[in-house]
DSSP file (Angstrom, degrees, kcal/mol; ACC not computed):
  #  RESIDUE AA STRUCTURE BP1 BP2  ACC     N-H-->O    O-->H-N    N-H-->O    O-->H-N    TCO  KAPPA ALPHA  PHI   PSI    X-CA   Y-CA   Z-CA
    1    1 A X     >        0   0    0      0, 0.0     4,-1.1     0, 0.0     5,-0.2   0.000 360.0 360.0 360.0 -32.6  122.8  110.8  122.8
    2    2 A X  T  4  +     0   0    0      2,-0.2     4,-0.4     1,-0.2     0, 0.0   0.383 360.0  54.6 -90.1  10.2  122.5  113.7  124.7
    3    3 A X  T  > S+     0   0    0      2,-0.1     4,-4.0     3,-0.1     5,-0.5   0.729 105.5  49.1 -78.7 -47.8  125.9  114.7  124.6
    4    4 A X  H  > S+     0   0    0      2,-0.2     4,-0.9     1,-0.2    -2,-0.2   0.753 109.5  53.7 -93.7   5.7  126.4  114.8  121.2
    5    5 A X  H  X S+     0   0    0     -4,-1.1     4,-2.6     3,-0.2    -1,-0.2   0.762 108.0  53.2 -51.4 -45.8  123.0  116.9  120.6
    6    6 A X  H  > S+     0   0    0     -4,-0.4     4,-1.1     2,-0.2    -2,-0.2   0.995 113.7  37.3 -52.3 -67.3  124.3  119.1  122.8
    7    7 A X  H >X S+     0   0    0     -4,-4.0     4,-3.4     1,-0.2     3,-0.6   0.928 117.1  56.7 -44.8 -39.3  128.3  119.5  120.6
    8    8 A X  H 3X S+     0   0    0     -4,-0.9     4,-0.7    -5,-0.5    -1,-0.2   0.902 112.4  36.0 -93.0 -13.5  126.4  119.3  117.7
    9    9 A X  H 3X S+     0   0    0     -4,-2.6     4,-0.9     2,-0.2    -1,-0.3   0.693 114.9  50.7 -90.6  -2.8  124.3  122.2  118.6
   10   10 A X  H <X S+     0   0    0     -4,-1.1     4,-3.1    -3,-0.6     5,-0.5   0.791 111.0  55.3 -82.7 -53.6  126.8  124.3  120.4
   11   11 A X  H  < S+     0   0    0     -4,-3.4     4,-0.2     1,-0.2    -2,-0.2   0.756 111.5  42.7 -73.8 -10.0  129.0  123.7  117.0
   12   12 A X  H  X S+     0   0    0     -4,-0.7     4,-1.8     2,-0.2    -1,-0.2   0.728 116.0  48.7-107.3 -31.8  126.2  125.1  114.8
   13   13 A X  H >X S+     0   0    0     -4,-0.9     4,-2.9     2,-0.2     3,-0.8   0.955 110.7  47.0 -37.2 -61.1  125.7  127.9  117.4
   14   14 A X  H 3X S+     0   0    0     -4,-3.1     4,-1.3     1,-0.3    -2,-0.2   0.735 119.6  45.7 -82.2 -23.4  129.8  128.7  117.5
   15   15 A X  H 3> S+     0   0    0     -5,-0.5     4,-1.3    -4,-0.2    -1,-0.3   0.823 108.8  52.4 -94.8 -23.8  129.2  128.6  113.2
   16   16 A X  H <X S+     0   0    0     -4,-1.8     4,-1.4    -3,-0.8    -2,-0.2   0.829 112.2  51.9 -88.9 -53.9  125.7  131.0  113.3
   17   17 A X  H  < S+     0   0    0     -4,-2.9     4,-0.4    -5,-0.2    -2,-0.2   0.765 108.3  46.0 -77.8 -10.9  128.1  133.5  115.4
   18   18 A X  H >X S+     0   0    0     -4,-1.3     4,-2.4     2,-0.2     3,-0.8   0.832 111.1  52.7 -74.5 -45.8  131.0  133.5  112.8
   19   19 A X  H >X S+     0   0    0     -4,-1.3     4,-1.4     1,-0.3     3,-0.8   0.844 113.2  45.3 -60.1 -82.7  128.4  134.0  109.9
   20   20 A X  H 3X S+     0   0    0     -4,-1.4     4,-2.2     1,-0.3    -1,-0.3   0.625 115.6  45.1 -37.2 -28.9  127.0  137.1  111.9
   21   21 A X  H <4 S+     0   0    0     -3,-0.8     5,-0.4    -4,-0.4     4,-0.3   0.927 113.2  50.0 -81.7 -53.4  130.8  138.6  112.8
   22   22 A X  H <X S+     0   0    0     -4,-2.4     4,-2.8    -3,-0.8     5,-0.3   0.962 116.1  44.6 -61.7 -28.9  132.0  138.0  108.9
   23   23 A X  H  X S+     0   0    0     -4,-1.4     4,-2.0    -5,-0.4     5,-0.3   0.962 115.9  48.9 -68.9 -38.7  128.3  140.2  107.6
   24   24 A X  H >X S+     0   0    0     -4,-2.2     3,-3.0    -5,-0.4     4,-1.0   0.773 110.9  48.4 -58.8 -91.0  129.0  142.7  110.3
   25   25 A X  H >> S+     0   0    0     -4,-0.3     4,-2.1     1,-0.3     3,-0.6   0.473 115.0  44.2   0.3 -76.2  132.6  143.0  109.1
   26   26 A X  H 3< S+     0   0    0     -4,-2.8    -1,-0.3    -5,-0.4   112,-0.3   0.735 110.1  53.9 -66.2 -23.6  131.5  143.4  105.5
   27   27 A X  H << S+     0   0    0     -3,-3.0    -1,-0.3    -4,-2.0    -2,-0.3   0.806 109.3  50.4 -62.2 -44.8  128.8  145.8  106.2
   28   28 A X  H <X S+     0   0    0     -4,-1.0     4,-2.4    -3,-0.6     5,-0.3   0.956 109.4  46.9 -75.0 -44.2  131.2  147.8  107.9
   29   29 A X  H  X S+     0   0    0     -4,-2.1     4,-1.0     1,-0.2    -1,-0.2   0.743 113.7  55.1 -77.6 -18.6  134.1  147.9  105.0
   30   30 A X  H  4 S+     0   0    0     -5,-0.4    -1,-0.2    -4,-0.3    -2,-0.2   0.670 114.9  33.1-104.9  30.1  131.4  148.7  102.7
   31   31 A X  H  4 S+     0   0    0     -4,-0.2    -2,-0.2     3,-0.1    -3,-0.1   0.661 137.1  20.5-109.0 -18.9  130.2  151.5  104.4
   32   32 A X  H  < S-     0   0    0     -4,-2.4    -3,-0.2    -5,-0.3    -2,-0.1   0.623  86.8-128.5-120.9 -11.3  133.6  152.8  105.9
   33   33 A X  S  < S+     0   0    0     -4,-1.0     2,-0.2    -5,-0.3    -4,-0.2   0.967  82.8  89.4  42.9  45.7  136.5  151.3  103.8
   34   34 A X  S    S-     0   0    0     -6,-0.3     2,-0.4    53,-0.1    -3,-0.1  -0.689  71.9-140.5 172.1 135.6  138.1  150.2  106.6
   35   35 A X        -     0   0    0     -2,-0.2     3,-0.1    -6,-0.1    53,-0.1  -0.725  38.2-122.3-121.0 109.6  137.8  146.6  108.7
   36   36 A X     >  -     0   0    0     -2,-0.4     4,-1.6     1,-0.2     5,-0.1  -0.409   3.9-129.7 -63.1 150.5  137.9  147.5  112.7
   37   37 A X  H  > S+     0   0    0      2,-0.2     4,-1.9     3,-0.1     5,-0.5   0.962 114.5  52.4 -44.0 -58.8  140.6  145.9  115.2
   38   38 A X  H >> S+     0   0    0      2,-0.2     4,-2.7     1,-0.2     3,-2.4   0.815 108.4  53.6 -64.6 -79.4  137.6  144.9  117.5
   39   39 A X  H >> S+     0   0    0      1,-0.4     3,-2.0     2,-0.3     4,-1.5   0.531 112.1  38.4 -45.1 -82.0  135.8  143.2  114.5
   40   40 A X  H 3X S+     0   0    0     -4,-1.6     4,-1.8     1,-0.4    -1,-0.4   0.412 112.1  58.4-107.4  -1.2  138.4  141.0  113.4
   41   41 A X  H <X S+     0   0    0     -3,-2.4     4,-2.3    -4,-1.9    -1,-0.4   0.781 109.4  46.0 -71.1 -47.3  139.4  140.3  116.9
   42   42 A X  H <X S+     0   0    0     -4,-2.7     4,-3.8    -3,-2.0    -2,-0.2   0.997 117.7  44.0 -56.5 -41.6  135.8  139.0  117.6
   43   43 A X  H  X S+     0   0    0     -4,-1.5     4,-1.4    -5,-0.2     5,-0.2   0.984 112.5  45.6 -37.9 -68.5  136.1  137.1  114.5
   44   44 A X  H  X S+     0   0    0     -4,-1.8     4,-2.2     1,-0.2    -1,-0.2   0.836 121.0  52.2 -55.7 -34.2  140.0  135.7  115.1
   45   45 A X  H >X S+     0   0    0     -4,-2.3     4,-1.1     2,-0.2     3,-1.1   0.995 107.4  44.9 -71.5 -61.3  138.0  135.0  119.0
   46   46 A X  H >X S+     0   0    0     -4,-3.8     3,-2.9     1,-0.2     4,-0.7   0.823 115.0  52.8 -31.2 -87.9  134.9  133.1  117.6
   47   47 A X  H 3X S+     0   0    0     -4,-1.4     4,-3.5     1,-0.4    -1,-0.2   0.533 108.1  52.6 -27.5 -40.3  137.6  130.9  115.2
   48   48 A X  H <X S+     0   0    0     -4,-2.2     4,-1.0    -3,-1.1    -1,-0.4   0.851 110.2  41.3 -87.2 -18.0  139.5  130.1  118.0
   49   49 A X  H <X S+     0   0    0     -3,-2.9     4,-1.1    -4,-1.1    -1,-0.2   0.570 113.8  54.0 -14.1 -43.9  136.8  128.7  120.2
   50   50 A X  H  X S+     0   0    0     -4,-0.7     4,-2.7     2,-0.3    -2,-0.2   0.962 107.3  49.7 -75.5 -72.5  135.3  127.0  117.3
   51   51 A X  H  < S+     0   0    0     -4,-3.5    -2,-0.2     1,-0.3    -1,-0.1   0.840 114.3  49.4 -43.6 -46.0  138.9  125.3  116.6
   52   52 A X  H  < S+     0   0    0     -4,-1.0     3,-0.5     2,-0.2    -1,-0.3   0.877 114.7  42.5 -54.9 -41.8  138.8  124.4  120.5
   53   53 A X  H  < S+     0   0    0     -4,-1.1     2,-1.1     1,-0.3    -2,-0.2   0.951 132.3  23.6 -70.1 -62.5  135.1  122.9  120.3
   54   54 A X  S  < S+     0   0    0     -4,-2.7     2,-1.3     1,-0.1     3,-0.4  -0.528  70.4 173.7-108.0 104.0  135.8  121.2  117.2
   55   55 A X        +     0   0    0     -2,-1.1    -1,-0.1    -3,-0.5     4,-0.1  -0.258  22.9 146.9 -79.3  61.8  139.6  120.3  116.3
   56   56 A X        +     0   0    0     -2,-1.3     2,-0.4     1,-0.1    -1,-0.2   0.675  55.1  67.1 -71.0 -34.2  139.1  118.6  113.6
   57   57 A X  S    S-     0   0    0     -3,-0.4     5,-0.4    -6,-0.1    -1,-0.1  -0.935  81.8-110.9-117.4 147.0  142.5  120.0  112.3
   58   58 A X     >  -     0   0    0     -2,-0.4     4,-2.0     1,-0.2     3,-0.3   0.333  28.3-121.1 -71.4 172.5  145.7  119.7  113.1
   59   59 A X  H  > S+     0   0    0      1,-0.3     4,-2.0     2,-0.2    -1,-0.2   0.788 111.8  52.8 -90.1  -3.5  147.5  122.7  114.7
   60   60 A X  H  4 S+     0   0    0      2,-0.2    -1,-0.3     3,-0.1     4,-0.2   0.857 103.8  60.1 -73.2 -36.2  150.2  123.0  112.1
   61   61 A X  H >> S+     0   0    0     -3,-0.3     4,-1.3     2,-0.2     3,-1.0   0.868 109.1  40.6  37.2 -96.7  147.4  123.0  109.9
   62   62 A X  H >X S+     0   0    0     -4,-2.0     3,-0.8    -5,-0.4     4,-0.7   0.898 110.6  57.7 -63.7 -34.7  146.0  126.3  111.6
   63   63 A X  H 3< S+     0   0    0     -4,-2.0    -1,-0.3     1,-0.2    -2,-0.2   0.479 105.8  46.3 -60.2   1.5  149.0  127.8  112.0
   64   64 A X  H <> S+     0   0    0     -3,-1.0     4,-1.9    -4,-0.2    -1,-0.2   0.616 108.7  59.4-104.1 -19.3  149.7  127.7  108.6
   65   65 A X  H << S+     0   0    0     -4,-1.3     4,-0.5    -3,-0.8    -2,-0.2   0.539  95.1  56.3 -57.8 -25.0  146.6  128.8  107.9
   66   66 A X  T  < S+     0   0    0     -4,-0.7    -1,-0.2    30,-0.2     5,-0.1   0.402 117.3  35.2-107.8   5.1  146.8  131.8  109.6
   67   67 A X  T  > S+     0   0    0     29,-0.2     4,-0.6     3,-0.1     3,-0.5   0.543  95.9  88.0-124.5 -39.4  150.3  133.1  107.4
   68   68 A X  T  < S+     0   0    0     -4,-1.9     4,-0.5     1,-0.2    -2,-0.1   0.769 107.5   8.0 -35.7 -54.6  149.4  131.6  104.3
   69   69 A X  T  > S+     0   0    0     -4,-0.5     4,-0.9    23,-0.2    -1,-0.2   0.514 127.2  63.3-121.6   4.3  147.4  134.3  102.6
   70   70 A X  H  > S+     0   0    0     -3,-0.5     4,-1.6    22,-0.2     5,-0.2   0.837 105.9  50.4 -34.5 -88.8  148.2  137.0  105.4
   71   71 A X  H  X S+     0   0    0     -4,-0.6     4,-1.8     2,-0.3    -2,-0.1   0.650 111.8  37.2  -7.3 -64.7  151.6  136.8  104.4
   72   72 A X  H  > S+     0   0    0     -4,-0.5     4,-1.8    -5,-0.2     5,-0.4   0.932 119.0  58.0 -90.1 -60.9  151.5  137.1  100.6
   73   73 A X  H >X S+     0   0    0     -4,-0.9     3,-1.7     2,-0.2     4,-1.4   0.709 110.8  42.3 -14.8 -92.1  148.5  139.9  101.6
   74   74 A X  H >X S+     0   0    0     -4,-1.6     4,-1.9     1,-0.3     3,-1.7   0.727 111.3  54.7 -36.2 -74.8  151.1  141.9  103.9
   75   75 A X  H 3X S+     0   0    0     -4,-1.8     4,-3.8     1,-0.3    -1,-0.3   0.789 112.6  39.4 -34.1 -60.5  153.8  141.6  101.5
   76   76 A X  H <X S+     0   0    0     -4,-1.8     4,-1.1    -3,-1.7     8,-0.3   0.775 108.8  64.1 -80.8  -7.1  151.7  143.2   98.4
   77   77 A X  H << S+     0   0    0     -3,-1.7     4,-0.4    -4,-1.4    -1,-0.3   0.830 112.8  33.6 -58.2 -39.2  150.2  145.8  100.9
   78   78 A X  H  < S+     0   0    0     -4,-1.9     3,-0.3     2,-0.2    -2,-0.2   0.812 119.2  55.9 -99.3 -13.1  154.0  147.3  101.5
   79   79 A X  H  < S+     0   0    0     -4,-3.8     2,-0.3    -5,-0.3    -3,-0.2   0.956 130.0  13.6 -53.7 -61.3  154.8  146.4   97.5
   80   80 A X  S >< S-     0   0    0     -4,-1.1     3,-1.4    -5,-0.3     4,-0.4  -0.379  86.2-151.0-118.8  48.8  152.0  148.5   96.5
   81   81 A X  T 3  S+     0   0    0     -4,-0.4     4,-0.1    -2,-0.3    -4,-0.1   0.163  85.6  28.7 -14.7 111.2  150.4  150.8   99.3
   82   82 A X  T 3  S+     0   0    0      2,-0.6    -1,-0.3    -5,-0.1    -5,-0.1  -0.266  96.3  93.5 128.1 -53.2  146.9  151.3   98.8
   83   83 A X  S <  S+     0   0    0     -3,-1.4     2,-0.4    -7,-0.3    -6,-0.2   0.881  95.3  11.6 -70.9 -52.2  146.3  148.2   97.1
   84   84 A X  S    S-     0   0    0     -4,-0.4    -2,-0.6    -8,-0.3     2,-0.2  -0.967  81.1-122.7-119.3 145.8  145.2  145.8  100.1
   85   85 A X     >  -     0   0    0     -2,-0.4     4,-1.3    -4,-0.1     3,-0.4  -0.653  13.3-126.3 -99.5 159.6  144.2  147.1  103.8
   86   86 A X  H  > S+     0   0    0      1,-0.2     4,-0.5    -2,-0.2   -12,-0.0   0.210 110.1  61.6 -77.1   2.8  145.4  146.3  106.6
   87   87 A X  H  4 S+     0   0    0      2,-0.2    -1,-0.2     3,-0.1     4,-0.2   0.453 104.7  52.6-105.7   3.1  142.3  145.3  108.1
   88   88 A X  H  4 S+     0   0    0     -3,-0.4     5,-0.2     2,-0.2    -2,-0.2   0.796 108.4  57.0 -85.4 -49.6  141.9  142.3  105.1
   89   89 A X  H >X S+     0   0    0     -4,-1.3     4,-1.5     1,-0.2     3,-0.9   0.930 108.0  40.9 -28.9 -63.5  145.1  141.3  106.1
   90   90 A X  H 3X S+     0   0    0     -4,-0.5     4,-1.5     1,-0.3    -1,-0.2   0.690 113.4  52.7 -74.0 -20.5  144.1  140.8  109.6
   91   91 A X  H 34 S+     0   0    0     -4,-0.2    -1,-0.3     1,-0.1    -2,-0.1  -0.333 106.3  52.6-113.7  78.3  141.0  139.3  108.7
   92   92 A X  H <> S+     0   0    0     -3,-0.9     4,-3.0    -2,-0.1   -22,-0.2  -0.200 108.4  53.7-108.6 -46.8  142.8  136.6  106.4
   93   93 A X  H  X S+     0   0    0     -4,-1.5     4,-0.9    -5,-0.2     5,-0.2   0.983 110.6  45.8 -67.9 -46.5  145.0  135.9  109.5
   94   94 A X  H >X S+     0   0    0     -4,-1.5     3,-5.3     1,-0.2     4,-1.3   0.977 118.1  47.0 -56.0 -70.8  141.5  135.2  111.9
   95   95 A X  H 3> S+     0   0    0      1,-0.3     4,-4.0     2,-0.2     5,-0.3   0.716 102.2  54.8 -80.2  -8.0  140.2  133.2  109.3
   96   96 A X  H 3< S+     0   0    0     -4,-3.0   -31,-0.3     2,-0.2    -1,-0.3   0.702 108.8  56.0 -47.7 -23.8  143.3  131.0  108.4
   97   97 A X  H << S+     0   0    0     -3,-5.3    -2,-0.2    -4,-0.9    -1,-0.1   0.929 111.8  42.6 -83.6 -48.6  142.9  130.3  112.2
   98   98 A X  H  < S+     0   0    0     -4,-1.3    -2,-0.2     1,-0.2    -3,-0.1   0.903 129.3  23.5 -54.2 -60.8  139.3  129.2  111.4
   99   99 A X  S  X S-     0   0    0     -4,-4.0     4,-1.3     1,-0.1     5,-0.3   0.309  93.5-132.2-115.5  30.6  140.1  127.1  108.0
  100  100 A X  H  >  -     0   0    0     -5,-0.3     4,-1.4     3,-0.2     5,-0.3   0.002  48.0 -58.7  55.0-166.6  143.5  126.1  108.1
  101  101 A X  H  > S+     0   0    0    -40,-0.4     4,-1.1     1,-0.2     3,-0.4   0.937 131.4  51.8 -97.0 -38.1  145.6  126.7  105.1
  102  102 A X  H  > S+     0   0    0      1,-0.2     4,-1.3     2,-0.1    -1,-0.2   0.864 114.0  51.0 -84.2 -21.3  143.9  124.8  102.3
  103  103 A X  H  X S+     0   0    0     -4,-1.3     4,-1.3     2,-0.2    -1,-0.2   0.495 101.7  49.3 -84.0   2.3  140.7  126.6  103.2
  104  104 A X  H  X S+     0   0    0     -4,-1.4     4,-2.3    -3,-0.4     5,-0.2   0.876 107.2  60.1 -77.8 -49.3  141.4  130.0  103.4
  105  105 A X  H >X>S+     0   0    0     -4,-1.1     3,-3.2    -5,-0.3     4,-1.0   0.872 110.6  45.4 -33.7 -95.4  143.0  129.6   99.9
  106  106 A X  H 3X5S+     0   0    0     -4,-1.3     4,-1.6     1,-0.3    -1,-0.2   0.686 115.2  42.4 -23.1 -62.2  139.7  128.5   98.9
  107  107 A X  H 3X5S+     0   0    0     -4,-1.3     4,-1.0     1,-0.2    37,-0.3   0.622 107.5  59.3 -47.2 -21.3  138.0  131.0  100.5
  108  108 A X  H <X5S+     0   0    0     -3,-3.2     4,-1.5    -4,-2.3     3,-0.2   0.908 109.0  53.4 -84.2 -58.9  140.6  133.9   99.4
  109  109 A X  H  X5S+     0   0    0     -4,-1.0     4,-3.2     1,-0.3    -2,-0.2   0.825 105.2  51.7 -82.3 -27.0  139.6  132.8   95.7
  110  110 A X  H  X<S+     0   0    0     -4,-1.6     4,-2.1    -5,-0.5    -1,-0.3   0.985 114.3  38.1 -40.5 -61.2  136.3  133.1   96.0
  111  111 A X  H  X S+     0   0    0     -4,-1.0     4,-4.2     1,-0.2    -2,-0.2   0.870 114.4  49.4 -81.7 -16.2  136.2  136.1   97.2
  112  112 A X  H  < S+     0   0    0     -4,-1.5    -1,-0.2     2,-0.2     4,-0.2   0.923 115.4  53.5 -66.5 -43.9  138.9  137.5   95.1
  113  113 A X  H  < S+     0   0    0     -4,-3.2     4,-0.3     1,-0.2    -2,-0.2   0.873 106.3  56.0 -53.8 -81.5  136.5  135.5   92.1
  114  114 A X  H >X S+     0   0    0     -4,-2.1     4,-2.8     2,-0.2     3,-0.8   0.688 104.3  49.4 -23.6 -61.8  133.5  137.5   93.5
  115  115 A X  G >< S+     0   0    0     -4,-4.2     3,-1.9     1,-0.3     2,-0.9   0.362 106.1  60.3 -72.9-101.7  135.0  141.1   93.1
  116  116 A X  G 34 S+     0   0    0      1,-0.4     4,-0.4    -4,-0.2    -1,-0.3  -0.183 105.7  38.1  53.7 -98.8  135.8  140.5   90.1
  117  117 A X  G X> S+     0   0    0     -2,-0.9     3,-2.0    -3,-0.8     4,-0.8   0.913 115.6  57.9 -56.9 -51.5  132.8  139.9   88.8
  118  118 A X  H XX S+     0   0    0     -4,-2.8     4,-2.2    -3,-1.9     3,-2.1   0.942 112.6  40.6 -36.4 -66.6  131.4  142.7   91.0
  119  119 A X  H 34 S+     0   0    0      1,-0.3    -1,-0.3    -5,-0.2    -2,-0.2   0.316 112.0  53.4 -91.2  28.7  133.6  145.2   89.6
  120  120 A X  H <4 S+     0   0    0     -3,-2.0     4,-0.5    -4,-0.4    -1,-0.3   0.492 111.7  48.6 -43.3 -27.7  133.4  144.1   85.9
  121  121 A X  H <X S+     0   0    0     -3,-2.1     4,-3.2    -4,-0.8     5,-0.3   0.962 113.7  44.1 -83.2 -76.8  129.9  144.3   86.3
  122  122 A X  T  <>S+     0   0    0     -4,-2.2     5,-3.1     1,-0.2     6,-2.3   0.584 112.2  53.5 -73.1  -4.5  130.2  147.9   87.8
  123  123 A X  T  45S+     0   0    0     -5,-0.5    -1,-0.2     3,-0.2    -2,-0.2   0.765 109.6  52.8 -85.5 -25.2  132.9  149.0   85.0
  124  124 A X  T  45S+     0   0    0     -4,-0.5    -2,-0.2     1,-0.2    -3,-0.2   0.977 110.3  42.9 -63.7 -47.9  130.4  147.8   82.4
  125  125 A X  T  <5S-     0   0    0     -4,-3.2    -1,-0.2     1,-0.1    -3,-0.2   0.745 112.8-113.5 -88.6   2.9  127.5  149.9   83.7
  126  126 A X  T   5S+     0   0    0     -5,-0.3    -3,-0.2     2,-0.2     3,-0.1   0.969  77.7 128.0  89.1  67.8  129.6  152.9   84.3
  127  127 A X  S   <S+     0   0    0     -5,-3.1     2,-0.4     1,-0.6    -4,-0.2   0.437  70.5  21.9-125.3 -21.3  129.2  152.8   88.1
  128  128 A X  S    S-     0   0    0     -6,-2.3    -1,-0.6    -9,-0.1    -2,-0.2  -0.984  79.6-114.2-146.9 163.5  132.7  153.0   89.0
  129  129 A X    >   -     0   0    0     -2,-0.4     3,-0.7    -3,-0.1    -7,-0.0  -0.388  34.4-111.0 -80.5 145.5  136.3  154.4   87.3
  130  130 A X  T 3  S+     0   0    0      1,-0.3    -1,-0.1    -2,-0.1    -7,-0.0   0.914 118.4  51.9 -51.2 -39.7  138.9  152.1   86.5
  131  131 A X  T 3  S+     0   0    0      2,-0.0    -1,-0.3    -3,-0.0    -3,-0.0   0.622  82.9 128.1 -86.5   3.8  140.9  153.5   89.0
  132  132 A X    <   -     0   0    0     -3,-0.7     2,-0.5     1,-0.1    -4,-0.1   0.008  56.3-125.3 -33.3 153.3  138.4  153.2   92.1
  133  133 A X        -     0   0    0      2,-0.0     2,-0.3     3,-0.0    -1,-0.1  -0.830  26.2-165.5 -98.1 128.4  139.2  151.7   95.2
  134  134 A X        -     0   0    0     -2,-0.5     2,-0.5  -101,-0.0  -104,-0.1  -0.941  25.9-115.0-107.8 152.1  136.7  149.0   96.2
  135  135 A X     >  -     0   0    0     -2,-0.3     4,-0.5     1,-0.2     3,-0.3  -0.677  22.1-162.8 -84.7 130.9  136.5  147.7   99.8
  136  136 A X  H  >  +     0   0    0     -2,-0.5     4,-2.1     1,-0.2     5,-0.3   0.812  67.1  90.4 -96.4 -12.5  137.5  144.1   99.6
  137  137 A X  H  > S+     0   0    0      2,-0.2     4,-1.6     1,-0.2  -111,-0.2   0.832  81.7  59.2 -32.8 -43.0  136.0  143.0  103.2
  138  138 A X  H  > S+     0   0    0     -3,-0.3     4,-4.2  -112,-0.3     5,-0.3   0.984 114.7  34.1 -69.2 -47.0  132.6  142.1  101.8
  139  139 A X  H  X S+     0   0    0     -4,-0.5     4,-1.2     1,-0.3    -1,-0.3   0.816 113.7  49.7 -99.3  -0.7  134.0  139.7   99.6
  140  140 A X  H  X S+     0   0    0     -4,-2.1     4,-1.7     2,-0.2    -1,-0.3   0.699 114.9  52.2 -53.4 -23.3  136.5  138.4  101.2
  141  141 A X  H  X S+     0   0    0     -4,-1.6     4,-4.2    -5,-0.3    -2,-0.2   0.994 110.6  50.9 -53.6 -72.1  133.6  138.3  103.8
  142  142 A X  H  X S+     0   0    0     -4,-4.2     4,-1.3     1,-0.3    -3,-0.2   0.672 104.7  55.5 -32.3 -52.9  131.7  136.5  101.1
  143  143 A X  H >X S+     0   0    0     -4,-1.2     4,-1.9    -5,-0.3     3,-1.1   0.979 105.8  47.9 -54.9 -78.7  134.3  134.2  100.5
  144  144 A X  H 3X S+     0   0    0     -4,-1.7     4,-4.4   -37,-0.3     5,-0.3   0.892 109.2  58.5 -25.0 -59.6  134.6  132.9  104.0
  145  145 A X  H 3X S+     0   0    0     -4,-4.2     4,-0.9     1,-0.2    -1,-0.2   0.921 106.2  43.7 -52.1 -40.1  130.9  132.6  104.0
  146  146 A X  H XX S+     0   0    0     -4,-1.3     4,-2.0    -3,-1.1     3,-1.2   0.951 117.5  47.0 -66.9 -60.7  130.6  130.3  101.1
  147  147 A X  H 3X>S+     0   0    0     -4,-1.9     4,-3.0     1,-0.2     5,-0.7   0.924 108.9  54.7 -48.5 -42.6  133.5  128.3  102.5
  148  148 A X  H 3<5S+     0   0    0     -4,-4.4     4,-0.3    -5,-0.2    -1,-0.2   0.814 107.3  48.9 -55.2 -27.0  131.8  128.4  105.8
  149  149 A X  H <<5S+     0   0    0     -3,-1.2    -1,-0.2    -4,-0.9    -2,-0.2   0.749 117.9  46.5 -94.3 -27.8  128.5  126.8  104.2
  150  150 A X  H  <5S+     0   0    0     -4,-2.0    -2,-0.2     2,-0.1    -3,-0.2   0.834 118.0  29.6 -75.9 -31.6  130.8  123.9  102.4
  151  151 A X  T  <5       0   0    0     -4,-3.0    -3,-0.2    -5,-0.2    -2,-0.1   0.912 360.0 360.0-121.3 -48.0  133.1  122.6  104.5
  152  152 A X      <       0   0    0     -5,-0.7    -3,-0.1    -4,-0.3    -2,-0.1   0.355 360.0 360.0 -69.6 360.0  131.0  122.9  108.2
């Protein structure tokens, strides 16, 4: 019994320090428009820790996770310059490591749903121009989080 108090509080620990990395992370892209190396490397560290305490999925699984919606990211980042950072990219790749390939997808439309909404909201009230740049870390942040609160 005291073993698995122990896992099961270590795994809610290892899950309390990924929610804190992905709020820093989204605080920082909406203050800076731009997602640090060292932040998504803490992130991509927590996830893989995590995956080591609990494996719960298989490692084809995470790897596939961790190019699935990188991948397509990258691509439309050199189609269309401007259009995605490279630091969303990179933290798509950490968290594919984190929810394997059918949950980042999930998490990716989430957050993708979320701005959205956000910047319908803020073209309605005349708060931003069609053509603004928004930072998409927070809700890709956002995304993650929500996922984070369903599936763990």
């Amino acid at each position: 019994m005291m073993i698995f108090s122990k896992i099961y509080l270590c795994r809610w620990f290892m899950l309390y320090l990924l929610a804190t990395c992905l709020v820093w992370i989204a605080g920082q892209d909406a203050r800076t428009h731009r997602i640090s190396n060292r932040s998504v490397l803490a992130f991509g560290a927590l996830a893989a820790a995590y995956r080591m305490l609990c494996p719960e999925l298989s490692c084809q699984a995470v790897c596939v996770g961790v190019f699935a919606v990188s991948v397509p990211l990258l691509l439309l980042a050199a189609w269309k310059p401007g259009a995605v950072g490279g630091g969303d990219v990179k933290l798509m790749a950490a968290g594919g490591s984190l929810f394997g390939a059918n949950g980042i997808w999930q998490a990716f439309f989430t957050g993708i749903l979320l701005a959205g909404i956000w910047t319908i909201v803020m073209l309605l009230c005349k708060k931003v121009k069609r053509k603004s740049s928004i930072p998409l870390g927070p809700f890709l942040s956002a995304g993650m989080l929500i996922s984070l609160s369903l599936f763990f």
